[in-house]
Residue, then its C-alpha position, 0 to 999 in steps of 0.5 A: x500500500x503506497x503512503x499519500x503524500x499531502x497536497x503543496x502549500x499550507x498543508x506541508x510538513x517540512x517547516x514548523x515546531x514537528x521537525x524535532x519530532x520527525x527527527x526523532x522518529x525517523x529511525x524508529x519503525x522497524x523495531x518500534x511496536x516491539x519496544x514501546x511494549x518493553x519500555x511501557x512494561x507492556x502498558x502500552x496495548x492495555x492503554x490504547x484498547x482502553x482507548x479505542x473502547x471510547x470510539x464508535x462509528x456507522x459502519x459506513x462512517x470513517x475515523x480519524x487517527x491522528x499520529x497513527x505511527x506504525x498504524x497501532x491504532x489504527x489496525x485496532x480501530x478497524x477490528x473495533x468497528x466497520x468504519x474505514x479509517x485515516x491514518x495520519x502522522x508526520x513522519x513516512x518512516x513509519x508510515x511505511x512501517x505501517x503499511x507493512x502491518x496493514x497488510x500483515x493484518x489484511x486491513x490494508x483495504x480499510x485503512x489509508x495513510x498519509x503523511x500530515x500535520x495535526x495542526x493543519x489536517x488536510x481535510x473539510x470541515x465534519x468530514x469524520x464520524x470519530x477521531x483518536x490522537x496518541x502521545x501528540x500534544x507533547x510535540x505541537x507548539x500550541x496544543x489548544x489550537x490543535x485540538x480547535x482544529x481536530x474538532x473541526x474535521x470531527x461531525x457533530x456528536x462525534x466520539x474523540x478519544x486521546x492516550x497520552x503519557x502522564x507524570x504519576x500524581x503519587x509521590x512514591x510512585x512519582x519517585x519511581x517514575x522518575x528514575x525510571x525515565x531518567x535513568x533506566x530508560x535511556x540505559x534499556x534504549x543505549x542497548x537496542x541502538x542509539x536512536x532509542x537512547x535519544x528517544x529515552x533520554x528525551x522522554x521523561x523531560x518531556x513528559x514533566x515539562x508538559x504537565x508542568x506547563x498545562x495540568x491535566x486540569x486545563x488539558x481537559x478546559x482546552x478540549x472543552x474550548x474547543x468545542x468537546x463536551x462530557x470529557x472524561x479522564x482515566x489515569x492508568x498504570x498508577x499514573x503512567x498513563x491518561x486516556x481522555x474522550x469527549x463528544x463533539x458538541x452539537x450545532 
């Protein structure tokens, strides 16, 4: 299956505050899926079914993945429901790696690719029937805008759902995080090549400035700003994980 490239113009992804993470991601997707279970201690498939238990759509409807990766998601959204199902994410290495799972799954059919920016999604107002977003916020200048803009290509009513990595709220257990994202992480990414020595070293510092920068309490007023009613939070794994859904409010 080829990966769609996006249309010239305002809809390019080579400029702007992604190119950090394109770089890092780029040499990630061949052993990517198999070490986000080891590093996550295998947290990472229990939080994104939970995930996905939050998304529903028409059999003839269409869902939005946005930062799709290696097509994780999107391989579970398509055996969740009958819907068909856009991936998109910035970086093509992973793209391509996700058109190899889709067709190791046989769901290539149901699900496209394409490379794009979440804050700039190349598509028409209320053009999806659900949307999810993974582990995205974190790397956008200005996450309320992008979540403004999400909603805009989700229909009235629609399901949205988030993952996302968070900072234990427990003091013990934040303890533990800590030294685990500082010191074990980068130590566990050194022995399986050096791009994921840059991917653990750049992990908990950017997971704690996040939060320190917007709490988990303003994250939910900005989907409320932008347009998303009946958000709902679940804190998972002691707090190593958050998931996140709402509704897109009715005209």
């Amino acid at each position: 299956m080829a990966v769609t490239q996006p249309p010239t113009g305002p809809h390019g992804v080579s400029t702007g505050p992604n190119v950090a993470a394109r770089r890092l991601f780029a040499d990630l997707p061949r052993r990517y899926d198999a070490l986000a279970e080891l590093l996550s201690f295998g947290q990472n498939r229990r939080w994104r079914a939970e995930m996905v238990d939050h998304i529903s759509a028409p059999r003839d409807g269409v869902i939005l993945d946005v930062a799709t990766g290696t097509a994780g998601v999107a391989i579970s959204l398509a055996r969740r429901t009958r819907a068909r199902v856009v991936g998109i994410d910035l970086t093509e290495t992973m793209l391509r790696r996700g058109a190899t799972n889709l067709q190791r799954h046989r769901l290539a059919d149901r699900v496209h690719l394409m490379v794009g920016r979440a804050e700039q999604l190349p598509f028409a107002d209320e053009t999806f029937d659900a949307l999810t977003f993974t582990y995205l916020l974190r790397y956008v200048a200005d996450p309320a805008a992008t979540l403004a803009e999400m909603a805009r290509v989700v229909k009235p009513g629609g399901l949205v759902a988030s993952l996302e990595f968070m900072v234990p709220p427990r003091r013990l257990w934040r303890a533990l995080w800590w030294m685990y994202t500082r010191l074990l992480l980068p130590a566990a990414g050194r022995a399986f090549g050096m791009e994921w020595y840059e991917v653990g070293r750049f992990l908990g510092p950017s997971i704690s400035g996040f939060y320190r920068r917007r709490p988990v309490a303003s994250v939910v007023a900005a989907w409320q700003d932008a347009g998303f009613t009946g958000v709902g939070v679940r804190t998972m794994s002691l707090g190593g994980g958050i998931v996140m859904w709402g509704r897109k409010r009715d005209h």
